[in-house]
C-alpha positions as CSV (number, residue, x, y, z in Angstrom):
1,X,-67.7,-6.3,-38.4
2,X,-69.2,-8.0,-35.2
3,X,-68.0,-5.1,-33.1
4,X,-69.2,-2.1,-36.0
5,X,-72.7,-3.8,-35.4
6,X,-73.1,-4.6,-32.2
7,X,-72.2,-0.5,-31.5
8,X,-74.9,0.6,-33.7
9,X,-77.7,-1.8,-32.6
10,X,-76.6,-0.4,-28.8
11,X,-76.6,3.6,-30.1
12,X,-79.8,3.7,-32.2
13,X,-81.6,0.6,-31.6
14,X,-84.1,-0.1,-34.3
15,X,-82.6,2.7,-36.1
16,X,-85.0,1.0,-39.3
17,X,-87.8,1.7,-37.5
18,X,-90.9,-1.4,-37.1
19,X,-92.2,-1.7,-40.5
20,X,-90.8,-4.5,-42.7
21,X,-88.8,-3.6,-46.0
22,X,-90.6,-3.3,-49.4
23,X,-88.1,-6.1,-50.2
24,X,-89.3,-8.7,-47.6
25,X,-93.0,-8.3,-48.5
26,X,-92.0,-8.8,-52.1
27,X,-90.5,-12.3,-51.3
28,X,-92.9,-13.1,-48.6
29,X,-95.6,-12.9,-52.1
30,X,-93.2,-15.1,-53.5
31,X,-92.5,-17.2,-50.4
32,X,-96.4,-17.7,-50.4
33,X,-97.2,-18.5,-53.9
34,X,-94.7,-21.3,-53.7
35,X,-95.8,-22.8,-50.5
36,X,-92.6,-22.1,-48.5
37,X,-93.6,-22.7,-45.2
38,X,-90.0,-22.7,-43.0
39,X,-87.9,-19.9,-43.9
40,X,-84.1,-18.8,-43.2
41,X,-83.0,-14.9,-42.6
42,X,-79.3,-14.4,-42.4
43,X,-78.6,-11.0,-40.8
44,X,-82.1,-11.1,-39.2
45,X,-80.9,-8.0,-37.3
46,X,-84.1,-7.2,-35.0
47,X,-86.4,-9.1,-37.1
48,X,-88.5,-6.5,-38.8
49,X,-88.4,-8.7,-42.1
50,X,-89.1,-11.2,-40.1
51,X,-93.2,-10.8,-39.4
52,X,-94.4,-10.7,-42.9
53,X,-93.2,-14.5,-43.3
54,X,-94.7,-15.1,-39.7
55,X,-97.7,-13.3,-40.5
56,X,-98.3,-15.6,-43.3
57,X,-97.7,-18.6,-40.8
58,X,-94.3,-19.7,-42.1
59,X,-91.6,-20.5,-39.8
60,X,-88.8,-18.3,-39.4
61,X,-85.1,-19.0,-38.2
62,X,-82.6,-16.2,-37.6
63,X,-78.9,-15.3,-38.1
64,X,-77.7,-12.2,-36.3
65,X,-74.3,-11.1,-35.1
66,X,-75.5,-8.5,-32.7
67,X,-76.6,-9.7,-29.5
68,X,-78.1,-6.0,-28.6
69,X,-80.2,-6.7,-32.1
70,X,-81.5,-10.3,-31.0
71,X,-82.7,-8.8,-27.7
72,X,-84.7,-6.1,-29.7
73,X,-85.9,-8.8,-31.3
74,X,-87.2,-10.5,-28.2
75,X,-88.5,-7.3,-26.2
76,X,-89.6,-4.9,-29.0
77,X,-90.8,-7.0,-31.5
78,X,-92.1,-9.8,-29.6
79,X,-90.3,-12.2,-31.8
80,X,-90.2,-16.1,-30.4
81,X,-88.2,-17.8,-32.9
82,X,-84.8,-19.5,-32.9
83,X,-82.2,-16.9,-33.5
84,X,-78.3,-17.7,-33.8
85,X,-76.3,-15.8,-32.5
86,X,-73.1,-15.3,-34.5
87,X,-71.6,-14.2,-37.7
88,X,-72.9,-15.6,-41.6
89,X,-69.1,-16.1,-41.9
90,X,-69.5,-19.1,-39.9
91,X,-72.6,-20.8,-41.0
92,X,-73.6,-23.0,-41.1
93,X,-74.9,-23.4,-37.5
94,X,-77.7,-26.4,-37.6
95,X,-78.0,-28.8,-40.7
96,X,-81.5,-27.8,-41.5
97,X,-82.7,-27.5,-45.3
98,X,-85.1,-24.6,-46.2
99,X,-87.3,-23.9,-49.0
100,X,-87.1,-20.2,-48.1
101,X,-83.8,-18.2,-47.7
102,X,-84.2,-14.6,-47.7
103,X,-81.3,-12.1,-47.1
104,X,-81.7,-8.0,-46.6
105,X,-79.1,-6.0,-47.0
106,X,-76.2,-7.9,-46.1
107,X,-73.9,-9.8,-48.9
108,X,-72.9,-6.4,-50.1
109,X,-71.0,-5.8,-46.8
110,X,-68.9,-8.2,-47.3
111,X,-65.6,-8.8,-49.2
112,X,-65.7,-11.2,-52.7
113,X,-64.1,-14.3,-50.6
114,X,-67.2,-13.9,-47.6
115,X,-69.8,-13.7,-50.4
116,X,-68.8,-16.5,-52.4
117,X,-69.3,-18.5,-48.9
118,X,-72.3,-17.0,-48.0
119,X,-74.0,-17.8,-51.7
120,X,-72.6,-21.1,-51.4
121,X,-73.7,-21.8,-47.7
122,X,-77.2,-20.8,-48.5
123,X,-77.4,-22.9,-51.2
124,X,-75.9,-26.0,-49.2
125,X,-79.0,-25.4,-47.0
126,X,-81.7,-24.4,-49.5
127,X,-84.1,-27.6,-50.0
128,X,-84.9,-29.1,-53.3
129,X,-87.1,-26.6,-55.4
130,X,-86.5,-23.8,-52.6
131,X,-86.1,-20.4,-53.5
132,X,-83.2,-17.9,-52.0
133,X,-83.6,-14.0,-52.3
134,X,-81.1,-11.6,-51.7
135,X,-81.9,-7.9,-51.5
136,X,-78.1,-6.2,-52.5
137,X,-77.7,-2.6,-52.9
138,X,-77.3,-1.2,-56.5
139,X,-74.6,1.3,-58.3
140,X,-77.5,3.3,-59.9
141,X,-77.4,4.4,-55.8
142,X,-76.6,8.1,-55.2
143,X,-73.8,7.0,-52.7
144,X,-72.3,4.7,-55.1
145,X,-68.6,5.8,-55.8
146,X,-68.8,7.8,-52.6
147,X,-66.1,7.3,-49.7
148,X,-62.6,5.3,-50.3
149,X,-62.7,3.0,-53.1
150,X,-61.4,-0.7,-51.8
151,X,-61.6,-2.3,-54.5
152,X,-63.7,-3.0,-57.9
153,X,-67.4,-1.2,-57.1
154,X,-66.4,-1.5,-53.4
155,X,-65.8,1.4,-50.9
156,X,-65.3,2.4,-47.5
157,X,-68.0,4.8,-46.3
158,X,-67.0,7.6,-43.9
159,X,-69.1,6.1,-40.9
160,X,-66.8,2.9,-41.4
161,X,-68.7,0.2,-43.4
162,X,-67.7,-1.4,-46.4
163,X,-70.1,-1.8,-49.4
164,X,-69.8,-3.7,-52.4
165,X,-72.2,-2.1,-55.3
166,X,-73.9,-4.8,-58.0
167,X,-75.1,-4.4,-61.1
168,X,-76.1,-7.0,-63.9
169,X,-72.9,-8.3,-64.5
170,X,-71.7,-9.0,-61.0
171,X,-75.3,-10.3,-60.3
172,X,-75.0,-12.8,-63.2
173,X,-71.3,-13.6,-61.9
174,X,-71.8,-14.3,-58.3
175,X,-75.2,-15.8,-58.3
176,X,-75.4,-17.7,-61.9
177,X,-74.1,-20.6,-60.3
178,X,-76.9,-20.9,-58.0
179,X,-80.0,-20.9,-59.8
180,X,-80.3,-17.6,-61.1
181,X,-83.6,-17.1,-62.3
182,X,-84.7,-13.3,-62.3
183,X,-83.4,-9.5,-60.5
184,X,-85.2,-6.3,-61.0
185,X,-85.0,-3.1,-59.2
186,X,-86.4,-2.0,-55.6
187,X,-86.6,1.4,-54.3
188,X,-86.7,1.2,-50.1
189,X,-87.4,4.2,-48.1
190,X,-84.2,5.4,-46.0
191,X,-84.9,6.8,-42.3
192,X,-84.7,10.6,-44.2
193,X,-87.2,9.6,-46.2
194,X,-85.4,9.7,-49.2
195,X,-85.5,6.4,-51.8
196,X,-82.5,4.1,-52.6
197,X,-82.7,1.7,-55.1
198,X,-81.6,-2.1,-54.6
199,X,-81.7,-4.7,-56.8
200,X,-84.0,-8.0,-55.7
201,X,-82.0,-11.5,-56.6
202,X,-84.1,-14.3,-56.7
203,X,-82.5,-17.9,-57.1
204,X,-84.0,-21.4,-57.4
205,X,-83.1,-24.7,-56.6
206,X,-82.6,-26.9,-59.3
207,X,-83.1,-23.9,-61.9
């Protein structure tokens, strides 16, 4: 997975283009009405979820695999925050607790073992009342079903990745545990311009 990403980041760069997801500035509202002021990004890729949070004048910490994507980071996006370098498969990697965890489009590329960590490392470093929101890719998607089928609602895509598809009932089964309190539907604008429709998880500590 390190190697699939790396590859990409060095072929098309900020192939998302500069402007932050719908999805971030959803849970930066929510970050804000809260008072979450040092926030966590797992798969931070070349941060541009990242400035709404900072924008707002939270703190933001980074996971990303990619080294190509961190330097983005750094030279495009002017980004000056601490940024690990390595895999969410090995988190944690410092001991901090935040109220904020928020995490784009990554969960759903990995397998039901990698998630289960994920979930529960996030939650090991979530503070007390924090909130965690993950942004996972839905099967009311068009490419749903597309691809090899690898196992139950995940598939191989042509181009190589691997994506799990969730709908209410695996939401409710891999997050329920940990604080489950609310998931709704959010359409993002792909680089064609055409919509695809996530779903918006939104756990609490202590819920």
């Amino acid at each position: 997975m390190s190697e699939f990403w790396e590859n990409a980041f060095v072929r098309m760069q900020m192939m998302w283009g500069e402007a932050p997801t719908r999805a971030a500035l959803l849970a930066r509202d929510d970050f804000a009405a809260r008072g979450v002021k040092h926030v966590l990004i797992p798969g931070i890729g070349y941060g541009r979820n990242a400035t709404p949070f900072i924008e707002v004048g939270m703190s933001v910490t980074g996971i990303e695999v990619s080294g190509t994507a961190i330097d983005l980071a750094r030279s495009k996006m002017g980004l000056e925050i601490p940024i690990f370098h390595g895999s969410v498969t090995d988190m944690p990697f410092d001991e901090r607790r935040y109220d904020g965890i928020f995490c784009f489009g990554l969960i759903y590329l990995l397998d039901a073992a990698e998630r289960a960590k994920l979930l529960h490392d996030c939650a090991n470093q979530l503070a007390p009342g924090g909130t965690m929101i993950f942004t996972v890719v839905s099967k009311a998607a068009s490419m749903f079903g597309q691809g090899t089928k690898i196992g139950e609602d995940r598939y191989q895509m042509e181009y190589g990745v691997r994506l799990f598809f969730y709908d209410a009932d695996s939401i409710r089964r891999e997050f329920g545990a940990h604080g489950l309190v609310d998931f709704f539907t959010v359409d993002e604008a792909m680089p064609d311009g055409s919509l695809r429709p996530f779903l918006q998880v939104v756990c609490r500590s202590g819920a």
